[in-house]
Each structure stands twice: as C-alpha cells, then as structure tokens.
N, C-alpha and C positions, 0 to 999 in steps of 0.2 A: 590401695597402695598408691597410684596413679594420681588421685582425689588431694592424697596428704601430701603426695612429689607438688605437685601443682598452688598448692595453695601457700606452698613454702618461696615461691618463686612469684607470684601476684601479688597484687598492693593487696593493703587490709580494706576487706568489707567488699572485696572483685572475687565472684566465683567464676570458674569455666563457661560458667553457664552464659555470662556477660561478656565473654568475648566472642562474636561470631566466625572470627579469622580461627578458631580453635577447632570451628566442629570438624571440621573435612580431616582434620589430623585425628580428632579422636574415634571417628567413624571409622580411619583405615589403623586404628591399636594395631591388628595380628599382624598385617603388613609391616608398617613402621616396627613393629617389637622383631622382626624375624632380620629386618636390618641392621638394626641396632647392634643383636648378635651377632651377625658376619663382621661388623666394623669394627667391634669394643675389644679394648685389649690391645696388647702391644702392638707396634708396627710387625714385627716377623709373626704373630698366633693373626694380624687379618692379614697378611700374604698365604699364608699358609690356606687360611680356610680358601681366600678366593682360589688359589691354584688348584686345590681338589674339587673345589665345585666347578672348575672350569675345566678341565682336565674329563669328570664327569660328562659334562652337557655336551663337550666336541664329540662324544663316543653318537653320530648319527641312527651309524648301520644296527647297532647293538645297543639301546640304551639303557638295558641292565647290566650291570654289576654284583660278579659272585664275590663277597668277602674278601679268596683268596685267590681273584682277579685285582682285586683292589690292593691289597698287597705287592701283587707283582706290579702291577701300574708303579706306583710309589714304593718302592724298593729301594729307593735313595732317600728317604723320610724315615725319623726314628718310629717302631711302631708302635710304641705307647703315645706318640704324640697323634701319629696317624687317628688311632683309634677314638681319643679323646678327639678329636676333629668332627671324624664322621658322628661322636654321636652327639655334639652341640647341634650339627647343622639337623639332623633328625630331630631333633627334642625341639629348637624353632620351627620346624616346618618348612625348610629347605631342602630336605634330602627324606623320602622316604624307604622302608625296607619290608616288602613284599611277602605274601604268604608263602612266596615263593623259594624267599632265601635269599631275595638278592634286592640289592641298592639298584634306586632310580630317583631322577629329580621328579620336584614337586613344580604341580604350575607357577606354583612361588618360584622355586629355585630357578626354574625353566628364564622366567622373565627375567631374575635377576641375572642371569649368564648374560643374557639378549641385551641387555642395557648395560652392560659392564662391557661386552664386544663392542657397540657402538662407540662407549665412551675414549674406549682404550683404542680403533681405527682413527677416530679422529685426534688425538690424543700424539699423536706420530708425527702428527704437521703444526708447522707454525703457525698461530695465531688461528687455529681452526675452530675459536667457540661457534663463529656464526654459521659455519658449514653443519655445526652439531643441532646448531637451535634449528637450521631451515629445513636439515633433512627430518627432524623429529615432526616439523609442522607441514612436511610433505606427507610422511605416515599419516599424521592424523586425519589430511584433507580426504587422502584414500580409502580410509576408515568412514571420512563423515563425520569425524567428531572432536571437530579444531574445536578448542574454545578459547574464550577472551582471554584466558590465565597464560594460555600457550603463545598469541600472537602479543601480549604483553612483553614476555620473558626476550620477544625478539625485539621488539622498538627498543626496549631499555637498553641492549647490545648495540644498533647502530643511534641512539642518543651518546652511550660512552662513545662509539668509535668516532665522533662528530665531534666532543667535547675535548678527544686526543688530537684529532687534526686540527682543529682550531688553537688547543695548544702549543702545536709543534711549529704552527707560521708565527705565532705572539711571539715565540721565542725569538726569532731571529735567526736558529742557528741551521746552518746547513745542512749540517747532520741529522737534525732530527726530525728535517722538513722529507729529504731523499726518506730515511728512515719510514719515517710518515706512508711516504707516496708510494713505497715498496708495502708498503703494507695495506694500502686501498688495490691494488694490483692484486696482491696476492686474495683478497677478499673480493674482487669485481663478479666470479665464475657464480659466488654465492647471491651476490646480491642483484646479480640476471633471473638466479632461479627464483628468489624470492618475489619477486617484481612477476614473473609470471604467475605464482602461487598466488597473489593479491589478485591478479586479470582472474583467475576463474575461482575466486571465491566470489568477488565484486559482482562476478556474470549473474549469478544465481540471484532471480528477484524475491526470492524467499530469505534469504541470508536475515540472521539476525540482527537486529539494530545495533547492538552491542561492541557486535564481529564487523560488524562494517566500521562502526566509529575508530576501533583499533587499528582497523586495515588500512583507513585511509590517513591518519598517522605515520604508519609505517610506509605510505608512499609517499607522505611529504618529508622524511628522515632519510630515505631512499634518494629523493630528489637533491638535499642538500647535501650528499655526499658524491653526487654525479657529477656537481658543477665546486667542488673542492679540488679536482684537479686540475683544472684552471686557476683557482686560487693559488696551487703550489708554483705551478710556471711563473706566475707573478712574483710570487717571494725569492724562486732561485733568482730568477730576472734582475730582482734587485741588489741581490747579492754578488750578484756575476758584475755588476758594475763598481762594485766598494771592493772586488779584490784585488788583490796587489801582487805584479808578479815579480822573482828577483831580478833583477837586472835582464841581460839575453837567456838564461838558462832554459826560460819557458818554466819555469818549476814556479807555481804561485803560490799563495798564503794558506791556500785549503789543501794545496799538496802536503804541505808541511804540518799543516793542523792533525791531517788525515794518517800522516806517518807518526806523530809524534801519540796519536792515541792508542794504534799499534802497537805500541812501548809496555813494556811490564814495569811497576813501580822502581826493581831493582835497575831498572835499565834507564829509567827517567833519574833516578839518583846519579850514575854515573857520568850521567850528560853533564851535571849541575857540578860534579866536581871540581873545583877549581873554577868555575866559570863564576862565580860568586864571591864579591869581597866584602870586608867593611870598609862602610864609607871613611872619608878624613877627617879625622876630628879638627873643626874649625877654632881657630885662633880667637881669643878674646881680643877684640877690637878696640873696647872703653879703655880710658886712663883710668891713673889711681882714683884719683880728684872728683871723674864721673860717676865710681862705682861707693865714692866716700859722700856724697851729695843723696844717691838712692837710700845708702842705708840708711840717713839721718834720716829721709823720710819715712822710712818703712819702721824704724824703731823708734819713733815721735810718740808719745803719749797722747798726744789731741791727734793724730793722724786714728792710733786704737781704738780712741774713744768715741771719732765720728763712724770709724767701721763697724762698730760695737751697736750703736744706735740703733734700735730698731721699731723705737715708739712712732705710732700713729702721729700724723702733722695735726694740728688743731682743727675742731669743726667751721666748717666756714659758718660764717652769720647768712639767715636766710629768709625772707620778707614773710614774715608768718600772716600775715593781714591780705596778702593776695587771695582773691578768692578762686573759686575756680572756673575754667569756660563753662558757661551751660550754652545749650543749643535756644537761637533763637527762634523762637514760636508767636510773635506777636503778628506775621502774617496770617498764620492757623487762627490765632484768637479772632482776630477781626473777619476773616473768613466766618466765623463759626457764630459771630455775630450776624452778622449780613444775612445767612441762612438762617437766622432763626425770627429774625426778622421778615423773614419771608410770608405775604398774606399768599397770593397766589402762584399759578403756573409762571413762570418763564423759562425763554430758551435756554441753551447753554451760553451760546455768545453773552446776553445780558448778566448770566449770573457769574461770569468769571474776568470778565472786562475790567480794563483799568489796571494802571502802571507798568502796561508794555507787554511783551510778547514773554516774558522770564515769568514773571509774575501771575499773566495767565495760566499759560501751561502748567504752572504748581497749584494753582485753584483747581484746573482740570485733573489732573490727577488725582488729587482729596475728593472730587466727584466720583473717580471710576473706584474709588476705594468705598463710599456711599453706595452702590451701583453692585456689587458685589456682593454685599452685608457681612465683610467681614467683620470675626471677633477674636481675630488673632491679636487686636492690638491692646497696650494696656488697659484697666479699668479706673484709674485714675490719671487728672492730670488734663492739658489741653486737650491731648490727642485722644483720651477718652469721653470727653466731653462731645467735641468731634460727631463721634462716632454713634453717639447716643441719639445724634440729632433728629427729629421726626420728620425728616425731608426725605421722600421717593426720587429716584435719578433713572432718567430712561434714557438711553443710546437709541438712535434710529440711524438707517444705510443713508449715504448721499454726505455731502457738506453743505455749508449755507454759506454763503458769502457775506464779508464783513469789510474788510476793506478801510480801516482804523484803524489805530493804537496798535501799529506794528504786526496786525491780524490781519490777512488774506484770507484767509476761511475757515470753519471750523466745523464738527461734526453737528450733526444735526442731533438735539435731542430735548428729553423738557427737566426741569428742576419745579418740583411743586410740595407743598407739605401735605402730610401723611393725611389728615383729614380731607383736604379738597381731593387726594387721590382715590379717599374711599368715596365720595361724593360721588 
C-alpha cells in the first residue's frame, strides 16, 4: 500500500528504491506510522490523544492503569470518545494493555511523551528553537551518539538567526535592530552552551571526520554572531545621530515612532480624523488663445499621421566589397621559411635575430611552442605548417650575451633539424 502511496507522488520511471534520502524513513514505517496516528485528524481528536497519553506517562509512581482508573482520571471526557482514544493509541502501538487488565505505555509511547515534554518546556519561551536544538545535542553527546544530521539541524538555526540580524541592520530601522539585539541576548545563555558542547566534542582525537567538519562550521556561525553585537552599536549609533528631537520637550522622533506603533488601527484612524484634507484644486493658468493653438495641434491630421507612423526608417547603403581583417601571418611565414631552410645546428640568438627586440621575442616564442611539440594548434594553414616543421628546439640554463638589435641577452639553447638531431 506504501509502494502505490509512493509512486503516486515520484516522477515516472523513480522508484523508492532511487532515492537514498527515503531509506532511514522507511526503515523506521512502525515508528513513523504510530505518529502519524497520534497527529491525523482533527485539531481537538490530536489534543485529545496527546492529553491521555500524557496524562498517562506523568502517572511515575504507578504506571499502570485500571480501565476504571482511566475513567475516573478522565471524568470530564465524553466516554465514548474516551474509549475510542485509548483504543487507536493501542492498535498503533502507543499504549499497551496487559495480561493483567490494565493499560500502560509503550516504549513508543514512553519516548513519544519524553519528546512531546521537551518540546512543549521549551515551547513557553520566546524564541527558544536553539535552546531545543542544543539541549537535544547535549543528550546525544552523553549518550555518544551525536551525529552529523543533529549538529546540521543546529548550524542551519544560527545560519537563519545570522541571516535575521543582518536583515534587521539592512533595514535601517530601529526597532528591528533593539528587536534584533533583544533577541541575540535572549539566545547568548544557549549559544555559551553550544560553544562548549563543540570544545569537548573537538577534544576527542577519534571524533569523526564528518562531526568535526560540521562542528567547526558551527563555530565559525557561532563566531559571527558574537561580533554582531557590535555591529548593532554601530547601526543604533548611526541612528542616534539622524534623530530629531521636538523643540525643548526632550521627546524625539523615535519617541514618537514608538508611541504611535502602540496605537490600535481604530486608534490611529481617529488621529487622522480631520487632520487630512484635500488639496486646492489649482486654477487654469493658459488663455483662451493658448489652449485654442494646443488643440489645433493635437487635432491636426499630419500631427495623427506622423504619431501614427510606425514604419522602419530605410536600410542604410553599406560598402558590400569591404573585405574582412584577417590576422597577419607573413612574419610566421617567413619565419617558417628560414627554419626550413635550416641545413645545420644554430643558437637561439642566430635563429631569431633581426628586426629588433618585438620581433625577436615573437620568433622566440614559435620556438618554445616547437620545443614543446604541441598539437593543439590547427591542421591547416600557416600556423600548421609551422608546426609540422622538422626542426628539434633545445632550451639550456644560463643566457648568452648578444648585445645588438635591441638584445642584451638571450637564453641559451640550439635550433637544429630533425635529421642532424638524430645524427
């Protein structure tokens, strides 16, 4: 059933089996399916289950339940509703009932209580996801069995909370800088403990590659929210100089800001009553004469017809016999004569001399390109010709001195053809 849910909701020609993100979900089915239960269904049928199975789990001293202990417990619950409760949470595997006669949680149920308590302690306080995320990756460390999924779930919360304080200075506005900075405060108690949680996972020279890469993320996301409250100083700073205060009252622009936000809509409408008019309607200015001149233009037949126009202006004329740049290569050619004209060895100096120090060095070059044996360049053409040439190029350490034709010296090396090389 599972197989046919699934493949209704996957592209075509993707089975479960091709997504790896799916196994861990369908390895833990009887988990997941026993959730699924407690949650589905109206809001008031999941308050109700949570309340009995939590009502359940706080019983310490006694943690059986007789039927009509259960009744009296929930005495203010209809009890046909009652009943049908306790036996969905039975029939998932939430709530068992004993040889004995009497109801008790399941280690299911047990853990579901224990993480529903958690969620709902922290759940009481403002802004307490990170205190949720750090105390859960405190359990694990005690346990021994942090993993990268867990110390993820936390970077990605002070990556958002980083992404909010940086929004709240772009703004500009006061309020949502204070706002801001009241809220890195109220989060500083958590992000001490985390910060030590990272020192003694770090310590451990066993730690795994994985858990350390994460961890050390999370203490450069750590770091950048340490030195954000100095950024906020800065922004009120700036703000505290662009305010404006009224006259002597002492009363400034952000008092005013501040009390006017306080305001309920109904309350902000009553301010404006009256305090709002329409503007004057402004006088016509023009004569008759000026406004009988516009309309002639404006209702002009060749005035319509040039507005009207909307043909393309003619192609200009364009010298079709131009031909186009090509690159000049008649140095390369003559180069490429000269080297093939080559009977014997010579230096480099001799084989690239003449027409000045530009001209060299571009010989030089087409050498170290010889010298290399590349066949990156094309197969036709000057430059392949070039390249075909039967001429060996050796580089050797030191310079020669030359001292001519704009050459002060030049690397030491030989230019010989390919047959006196094999000689």
């Amino acid at each position: 059933m599972l197989d046919a849910d699934l493949a209704e909701v996957l592209a075509p020609g993707v089975s479960a089996d091709d997504v790896p993100a799916l196994s861990p979900l369908l390895r833990a089915r009887d988990v997941l399916g026993s959730f699924v239960s407690l949650f589905r269904g109206s809001d008031a049928e999941v308050l109700l289950r949570l309340l009995v199975l939590r009502e359940i789990g706080h019983q310490a001293e006694s943690p059986r339940w007789s039927p009509d202990g259960l009744r009296q417990r929930f005495a203010y619950l209809d009890p046909v509703k009652l009943e049908t409760v306790l036996k969905r949470l039975r029939e998932h595997g939430l709530l068992q009932f004993g040889d004995d006669g009497r109801y008790r949680l399941s280690d299911l149920g047990r853990n579901a209580v224990a993480a529903l308590g958690s969620l709902l302690q922290f759940a009481v306080e403002e802004d307490a996801e990170l205190g949720f995320l750090t105390a859960q990756l405190a359990g694990l460390q005690a346990t021994g069995s942090v993993t990268a999924e867990a110390l993820g779930h936390l970077l990605g919360k002070l990556n958002d909370l980083s992404l909010h304080f940086e929004d709240a200075i772009a703004s500009g506005s006061e309020f949502r800088i204070v706002d801001a900075r009241r809220r890195l405060t109220a989060n500083g108690r958590w992000l001490d403990r985390g910060t030590g949680l990272l020192r003694q996972l770090l310590a451990d020279p066993e730690v795994d590659f994985e858990l350390a890469r994460v961890a050390q993320r999370i203490g450069l996301a750590q770091s950048r929210l340490a030195r954000v409250d100095a950024a906020f100083q800065r922004a009120l700073n700036k703000i505290e100089t662009q305010r404006v205060t009224l006259g002597a009252s002492g009363i400034s622009s952000s008092d005013v800001a501040a009390w006017l936000r306080a305001r309920t809509a109904d309350e902000l409408a009553a301010l404006l009553d009256g305090a709002i008019d329409s503007p004057p309607a402004p006088a016509l200015l023009a004569g008759g004469h000026e406004l009988l001149d516009r309309a002639e233009a404006v209702l002009s037949d060749a005035v319509r017809r040039v507005e009207a126009d909307h043909a393309l202006p003619p192609p200009a004329a364009t010298d079709v016999s131009a031909a186009p740049e090509v690159e000049d290569l008649r140095m390369l050619e003559h180069f490429t004569d000269r080297l093939a004209a080559l009977e014997h060895a010579t230096s480099l100096g001799d084989a690239v001399a003449g027409s000045g120090f530009g001209a060299a060095s571009y010989r030089l070059s087409l050498l170290a390109l010889l010298a290399d044996g590349s066949e990156a360049g094309p197969a036709e053409g000057p430059i392949g010709t070039f390249m075909k040439l039967p001429v060996g190029v050796t580089f050797d350490s030191g310079l020669l001195a030359v001292g001519c034709d704009e050459i002060e010296a030049i690397s030491r090396g030989l230019v010989q053809p390919l047959a006196t090389a094999k000689d």
